[in-house]
BAVEX-264133 format. One line per field, with one value per residue (C-alpha): x, y, z; residue number from 1. Coordinates in nm, 2 decimals. Example, Ala and Ser with C-alpha at 12.3 -4.5 7.8 and 13.67 -1.06 7.14 Angstrom:
2
xx (1.23,1.37)
yy (-0.45,-0.11)
zz (0.78,0.71)
i (1,2)
END
This chain:
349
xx (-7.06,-6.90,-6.72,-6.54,-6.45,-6.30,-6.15,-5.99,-5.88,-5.69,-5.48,-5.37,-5.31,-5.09,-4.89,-4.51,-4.47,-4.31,-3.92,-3.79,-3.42,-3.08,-2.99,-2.63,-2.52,-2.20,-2.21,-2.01,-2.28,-2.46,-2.78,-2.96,-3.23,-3.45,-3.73,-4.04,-4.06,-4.40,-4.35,-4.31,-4.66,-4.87,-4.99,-4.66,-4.68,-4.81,-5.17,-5.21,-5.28,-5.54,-5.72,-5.76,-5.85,-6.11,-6.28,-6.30,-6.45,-6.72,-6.82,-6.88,-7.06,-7.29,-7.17,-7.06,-7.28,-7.23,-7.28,-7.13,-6.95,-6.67,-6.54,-6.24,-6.11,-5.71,-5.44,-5.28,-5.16,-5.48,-5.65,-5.45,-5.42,-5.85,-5.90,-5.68,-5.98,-6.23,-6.10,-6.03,-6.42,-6.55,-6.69,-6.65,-6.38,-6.36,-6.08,-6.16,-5.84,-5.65,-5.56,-5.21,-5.15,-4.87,-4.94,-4.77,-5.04,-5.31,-5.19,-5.16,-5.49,-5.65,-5.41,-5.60,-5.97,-6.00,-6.16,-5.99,-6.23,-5.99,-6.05,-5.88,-5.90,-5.74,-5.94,-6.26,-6.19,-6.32,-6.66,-6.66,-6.63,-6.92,-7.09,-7.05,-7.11,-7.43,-7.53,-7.41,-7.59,-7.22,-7.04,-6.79,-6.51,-6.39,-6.03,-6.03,-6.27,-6.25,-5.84,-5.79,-6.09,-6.09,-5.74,-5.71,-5.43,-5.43,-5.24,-5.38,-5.07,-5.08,-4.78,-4.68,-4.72,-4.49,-4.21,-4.18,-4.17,-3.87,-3.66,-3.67,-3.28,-3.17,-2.93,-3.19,-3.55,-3.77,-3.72,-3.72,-3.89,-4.13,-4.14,-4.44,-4.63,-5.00,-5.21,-5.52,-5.38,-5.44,-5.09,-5.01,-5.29,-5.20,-4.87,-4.94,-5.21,-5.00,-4.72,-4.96,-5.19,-4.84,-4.66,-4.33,-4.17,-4.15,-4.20,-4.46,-4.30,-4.53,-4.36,-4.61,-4.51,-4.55,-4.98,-5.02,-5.30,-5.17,-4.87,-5.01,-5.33,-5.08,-4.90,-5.21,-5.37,-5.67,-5.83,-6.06,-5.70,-5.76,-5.52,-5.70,-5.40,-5.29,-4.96,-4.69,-4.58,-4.80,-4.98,-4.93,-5.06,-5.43,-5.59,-5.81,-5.74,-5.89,-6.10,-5.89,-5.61,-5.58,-5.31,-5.34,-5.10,-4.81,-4.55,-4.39,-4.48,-4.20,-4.29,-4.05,-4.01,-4.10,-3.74,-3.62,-3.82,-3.75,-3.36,-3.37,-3.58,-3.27,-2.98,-3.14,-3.27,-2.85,-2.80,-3.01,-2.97,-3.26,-3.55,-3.79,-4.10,-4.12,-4.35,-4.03,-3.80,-4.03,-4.00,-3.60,-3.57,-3.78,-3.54,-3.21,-3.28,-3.39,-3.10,-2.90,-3.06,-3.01,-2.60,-2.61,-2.73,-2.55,-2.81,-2.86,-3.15,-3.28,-3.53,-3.78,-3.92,-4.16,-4.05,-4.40,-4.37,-4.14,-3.95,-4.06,-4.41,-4.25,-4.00,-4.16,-4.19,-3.97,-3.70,-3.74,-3.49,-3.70,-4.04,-3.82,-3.71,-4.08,-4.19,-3.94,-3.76,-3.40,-3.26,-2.92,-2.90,-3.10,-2.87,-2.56,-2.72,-2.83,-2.45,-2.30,-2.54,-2.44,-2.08,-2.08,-2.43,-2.46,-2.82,-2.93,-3.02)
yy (-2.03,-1.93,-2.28,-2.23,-1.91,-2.04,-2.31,-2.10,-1.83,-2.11,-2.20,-1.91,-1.90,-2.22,-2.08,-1.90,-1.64,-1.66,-1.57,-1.23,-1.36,-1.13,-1.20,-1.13,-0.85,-0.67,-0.45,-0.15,-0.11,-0.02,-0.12,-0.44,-0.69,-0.91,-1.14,-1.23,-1.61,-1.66,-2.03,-2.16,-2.12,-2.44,-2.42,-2.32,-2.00,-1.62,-1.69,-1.92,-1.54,-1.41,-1.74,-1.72,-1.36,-1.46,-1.75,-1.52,-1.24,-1.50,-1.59,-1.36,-1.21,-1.53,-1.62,-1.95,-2.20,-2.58,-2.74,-2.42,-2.53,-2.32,-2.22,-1.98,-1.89,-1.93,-2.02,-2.23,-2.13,-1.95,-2.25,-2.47,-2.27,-2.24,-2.61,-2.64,-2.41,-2.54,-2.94,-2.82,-2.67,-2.96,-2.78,-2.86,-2.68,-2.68,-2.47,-2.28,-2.25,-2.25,-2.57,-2.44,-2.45,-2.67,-3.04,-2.99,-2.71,-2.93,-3.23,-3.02,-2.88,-3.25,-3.33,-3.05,-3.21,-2.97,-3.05,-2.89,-2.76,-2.63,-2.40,-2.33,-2.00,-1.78,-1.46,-1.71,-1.86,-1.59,-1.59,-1.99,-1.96,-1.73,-1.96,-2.32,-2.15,-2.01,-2.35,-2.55,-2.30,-2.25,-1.92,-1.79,-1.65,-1.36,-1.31,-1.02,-0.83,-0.89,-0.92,-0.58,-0.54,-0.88,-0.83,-0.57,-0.33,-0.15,-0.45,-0.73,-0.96,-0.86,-0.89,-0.50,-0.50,-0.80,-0.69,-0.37,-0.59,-0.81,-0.50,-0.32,-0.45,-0.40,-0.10,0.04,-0.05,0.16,0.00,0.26,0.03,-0.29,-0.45,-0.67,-0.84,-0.82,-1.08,-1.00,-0.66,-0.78,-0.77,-0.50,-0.27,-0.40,-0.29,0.07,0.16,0.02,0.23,0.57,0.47,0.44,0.76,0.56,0.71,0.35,0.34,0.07,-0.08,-0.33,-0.55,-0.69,-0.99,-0.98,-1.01,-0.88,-0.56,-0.39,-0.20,-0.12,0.06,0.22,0.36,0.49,0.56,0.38,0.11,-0.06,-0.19,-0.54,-0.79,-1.07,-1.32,-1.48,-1.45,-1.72,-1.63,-1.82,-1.64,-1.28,-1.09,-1.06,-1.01,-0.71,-0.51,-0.64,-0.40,-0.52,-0.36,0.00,0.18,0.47,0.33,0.20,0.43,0.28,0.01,-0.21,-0.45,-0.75,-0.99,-1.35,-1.43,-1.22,-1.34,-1.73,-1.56,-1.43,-1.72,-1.95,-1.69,-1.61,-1.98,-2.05,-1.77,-1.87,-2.24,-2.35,-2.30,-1.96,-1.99,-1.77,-1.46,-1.46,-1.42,-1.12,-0.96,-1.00,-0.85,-0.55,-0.54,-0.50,-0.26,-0.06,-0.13,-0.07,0.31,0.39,0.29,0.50,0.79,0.74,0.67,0.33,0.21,-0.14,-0.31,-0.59,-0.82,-1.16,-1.52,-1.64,-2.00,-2.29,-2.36,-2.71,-2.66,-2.56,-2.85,-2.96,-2.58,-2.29,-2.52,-2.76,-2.56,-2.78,-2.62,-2.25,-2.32,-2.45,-2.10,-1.88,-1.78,-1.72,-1.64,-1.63,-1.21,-1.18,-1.40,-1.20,-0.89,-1.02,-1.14,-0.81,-0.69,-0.90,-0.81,-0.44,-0.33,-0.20,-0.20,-0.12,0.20)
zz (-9.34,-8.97,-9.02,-9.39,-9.27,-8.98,-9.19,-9.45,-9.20,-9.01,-9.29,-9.27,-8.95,-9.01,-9.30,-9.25,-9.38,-9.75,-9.73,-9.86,-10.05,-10.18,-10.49,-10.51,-10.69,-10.58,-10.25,-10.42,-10.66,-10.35,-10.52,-10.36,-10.51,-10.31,-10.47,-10.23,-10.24,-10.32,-10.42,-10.09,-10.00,-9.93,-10.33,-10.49,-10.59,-10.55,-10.61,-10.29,-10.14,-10.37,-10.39,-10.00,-10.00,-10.30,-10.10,-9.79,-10.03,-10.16,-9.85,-9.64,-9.92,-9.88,-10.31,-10.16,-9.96,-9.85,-10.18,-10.44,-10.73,-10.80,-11.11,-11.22,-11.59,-11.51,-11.66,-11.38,-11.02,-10.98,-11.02,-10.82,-10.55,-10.55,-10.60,-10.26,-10.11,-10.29,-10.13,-9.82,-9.80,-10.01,-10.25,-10.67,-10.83,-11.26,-11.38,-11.75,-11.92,-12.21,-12.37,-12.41,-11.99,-11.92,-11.83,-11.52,-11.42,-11.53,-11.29,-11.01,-11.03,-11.08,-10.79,-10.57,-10.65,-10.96,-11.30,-11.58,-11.88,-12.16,-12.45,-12.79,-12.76,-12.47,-12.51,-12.45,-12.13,-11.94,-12.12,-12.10,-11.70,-11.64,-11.92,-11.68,-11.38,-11.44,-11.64,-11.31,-11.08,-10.91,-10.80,-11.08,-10.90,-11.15,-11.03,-11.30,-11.19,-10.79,-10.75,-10.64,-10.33,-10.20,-10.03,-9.75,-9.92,-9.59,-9.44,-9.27,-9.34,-9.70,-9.94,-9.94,-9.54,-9.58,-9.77,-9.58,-9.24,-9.40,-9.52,-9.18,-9.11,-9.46,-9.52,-9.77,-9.58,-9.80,-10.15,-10.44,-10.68,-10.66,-10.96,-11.06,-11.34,-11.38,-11.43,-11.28,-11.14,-10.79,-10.65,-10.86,-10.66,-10.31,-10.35,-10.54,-10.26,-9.96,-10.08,-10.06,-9.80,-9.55,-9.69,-9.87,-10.15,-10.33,-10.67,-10.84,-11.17,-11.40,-11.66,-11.91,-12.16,-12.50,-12.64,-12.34,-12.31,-12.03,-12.20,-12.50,-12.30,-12.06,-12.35,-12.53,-12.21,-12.35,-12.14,-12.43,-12.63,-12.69,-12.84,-12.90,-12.81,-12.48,-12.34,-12.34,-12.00,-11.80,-11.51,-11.64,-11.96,-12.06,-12.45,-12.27,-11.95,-11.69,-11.41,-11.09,-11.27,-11.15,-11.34,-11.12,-10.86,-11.13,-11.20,-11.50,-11.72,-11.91,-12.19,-12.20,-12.48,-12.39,-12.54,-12.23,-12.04,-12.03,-12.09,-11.74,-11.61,-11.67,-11.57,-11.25,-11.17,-11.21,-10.96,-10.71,-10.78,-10.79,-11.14,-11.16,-11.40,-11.67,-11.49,-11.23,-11.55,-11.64,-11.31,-11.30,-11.63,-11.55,-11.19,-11.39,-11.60,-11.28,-11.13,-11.45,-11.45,-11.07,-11.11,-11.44,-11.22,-10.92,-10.68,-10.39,-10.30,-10.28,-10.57,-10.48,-10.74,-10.67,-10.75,-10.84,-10.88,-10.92,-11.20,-11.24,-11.35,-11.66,-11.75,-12.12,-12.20,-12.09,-12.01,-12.27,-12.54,-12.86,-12.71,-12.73,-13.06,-13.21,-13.08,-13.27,-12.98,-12.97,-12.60,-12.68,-12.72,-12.41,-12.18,-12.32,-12.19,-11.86,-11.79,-11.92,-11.66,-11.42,-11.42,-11.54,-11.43,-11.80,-11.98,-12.33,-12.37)
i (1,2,3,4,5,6,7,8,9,10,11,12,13,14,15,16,17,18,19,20,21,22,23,24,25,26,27,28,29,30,31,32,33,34,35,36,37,38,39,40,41,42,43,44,45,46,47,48,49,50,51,52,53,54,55,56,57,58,59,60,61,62,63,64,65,66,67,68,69,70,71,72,73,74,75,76,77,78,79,80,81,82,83,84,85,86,87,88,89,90,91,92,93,94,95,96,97,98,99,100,101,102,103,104,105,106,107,108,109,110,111,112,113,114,115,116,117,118,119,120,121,122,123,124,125,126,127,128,129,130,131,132,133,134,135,136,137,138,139,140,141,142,143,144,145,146,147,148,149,150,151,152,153,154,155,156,157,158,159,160,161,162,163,164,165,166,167,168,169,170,171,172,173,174,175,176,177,178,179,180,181,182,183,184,185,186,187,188,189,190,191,192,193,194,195,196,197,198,199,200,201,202,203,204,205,206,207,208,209,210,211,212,213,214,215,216,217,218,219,220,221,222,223,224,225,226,227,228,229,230,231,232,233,234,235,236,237,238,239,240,241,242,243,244,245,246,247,248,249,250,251,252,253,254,255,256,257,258,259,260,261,262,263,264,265,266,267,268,269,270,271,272,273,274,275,276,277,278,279,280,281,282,283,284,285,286,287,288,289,290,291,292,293,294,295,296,297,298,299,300,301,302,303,304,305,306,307,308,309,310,311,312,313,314,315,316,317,318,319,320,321,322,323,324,325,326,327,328,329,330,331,332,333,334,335,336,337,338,339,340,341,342,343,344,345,346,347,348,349)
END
């Protein structure tokens, strides 16, 4: 056990830190944007932090031995990012998830060591996972439930500690929002309790895709809604709200439409020059409209959002305009609004 702490620990070690990027907007609005870069970590994207955090968790709470198999319900980078662990320990990995995860995904995880186990049904996958690991006498890591205590919020080279590190020589240092999505709730809680726990007046903004339980329980404040359906937006969005999600640290809660979504997934992925994946879309749609309400009222300040993984897991799906169309989604409104926004700073009311 000393040694795959050790082991796990060092990667750490190893690892840069991910890079905090402007996205240019114009200086006399007096309003800045930065989006946390999370795909540059060894795994590709934001998860490569919780599924360290998760292994650490398991082990030194003696859940994970020499010869553990390790399984996860997840709907990709999750899983990817634990079968990297999971290798680099030597340990099993089988990812539950539903059969609707994009082929890319599903290579990367095989890639990584992992066995993918698929399901028809994305409210099940949760239920399946506890289901093979007790049958295979392995560890089920249940990012839903242990998102928000495995990581030290306090710091400890967390994500919150991070950000605020990065915007010390920015002209606004203390961001007035962070906007995140919530998928397990994990980030989402670092951030709210860092915020508190070091006295900043930052504000904690959740954007939730469509299906997605979160906004709908928010709204209601009623923690039992259930939707039954799984959320296009890979990553983010449950069918039930999950117990690492802690809605007592978000401020406001924004639901976005996937059309949006994969609308500001393209616009910003031209801005930056370089493809977003859809949950990145989400978070820069839920950033303008921020930004579009601070102009409208005359205040500055600075907004940070997450980029949460590359673009080109998603190539036969959010890019793919045949795979938009065979869903019914039309992103033409949407990308009209996000370049009148771009230019004017104007929002729909």
């Amino acid at each position: 056990m000393t040694e795959a702490i050790a082991t796990v620990e060092a990667d750490a070690n190893r690892s840069a830190d991910t890079h905090l990027l402007p996205f240019p907007l114009p200086r006399a609005w007096g309003v800045d944007l930065y989006l946390k870069d999370e795909s540059s970590h060894p795994t590709g994207s934001l998860k490569h932090r919780l599924a360290r955090s998760l292994f650490l968790y398991g082990l030194c709470n003696g859940w994970i031995g020499p010869q553990t198999t390790i399984v996860e319900a997840s709907s990709g980078s999750t899983a990817v990012s634990e079968a990297y662990f999971a290798r680099m320990l030597g340990l099993p990995f089988i990812a539950v998830m539903p059969a609707s995860t994009s082929p890319e995904k599903i290579a990367q995880i095989e890639f990584q060591g992992g066995r993918c186990h698929l399901v028809d049904d994305p409210a099940s996958v949760v239920v399946e996972a506890r289901w093979l690991a007790e049958d295979s006498g392995g560890h089920f890591m249940d990012q839903f439930t242990y998102a928000e205590r495995a990581t030290d919020w306090r710091g400890n080279n967390n994500i919150a500690e991070s950000i605020y590190a990065q915007l010390e020589l920015e002209r606004h240092p203390i961001p007035t929002w962070v906007v995140v999505g919530a998928g397990t709730g994990g980030t989402s809680a670092t951030i709210g309790r860092y915020a508190r726990y070091r006295r900043l007046a930052t504000k904690l903004c959740v954007v939730d895709p469509e299906n997605s339980a979160f906004y709908p329980a928010w709204v209601a404040a009623d923690w039992s809604v259930r939707t039954g359906r799984g959320s296009r937006i890979e990553g983010i969005g449950r069918p039930t709200v999950e117990a690492s999600f802690l809605p007592s640290v978000v401020d406001r809660m924004v639901q976005v439409p996937d059309a949006a979504s994969l609308a500001a997934m393209r616009a910003g992925s031209a801005v930056l020059g370089r493809r977003v994946g859809g949950s990145t879309g989400t978070n820069l749609w839920g950033a303008f409209g921020l930004i579009a309400a601070m102009l409208a009222e005359g205040r500055t300040g600075s907004v940070v959002t997450l980029i949460c993984d590359p673009g080109d897991r998603y190539a036969d799906t959010y890019y793919a305009d045949d795979w938009v169309a065979a869903q019914g989604l039309d992103l033409t409104p949407h990308l009209a609004t996000i370049e009148r926004f771009l230019t004017s700073g104007a929002w729909p009311a």
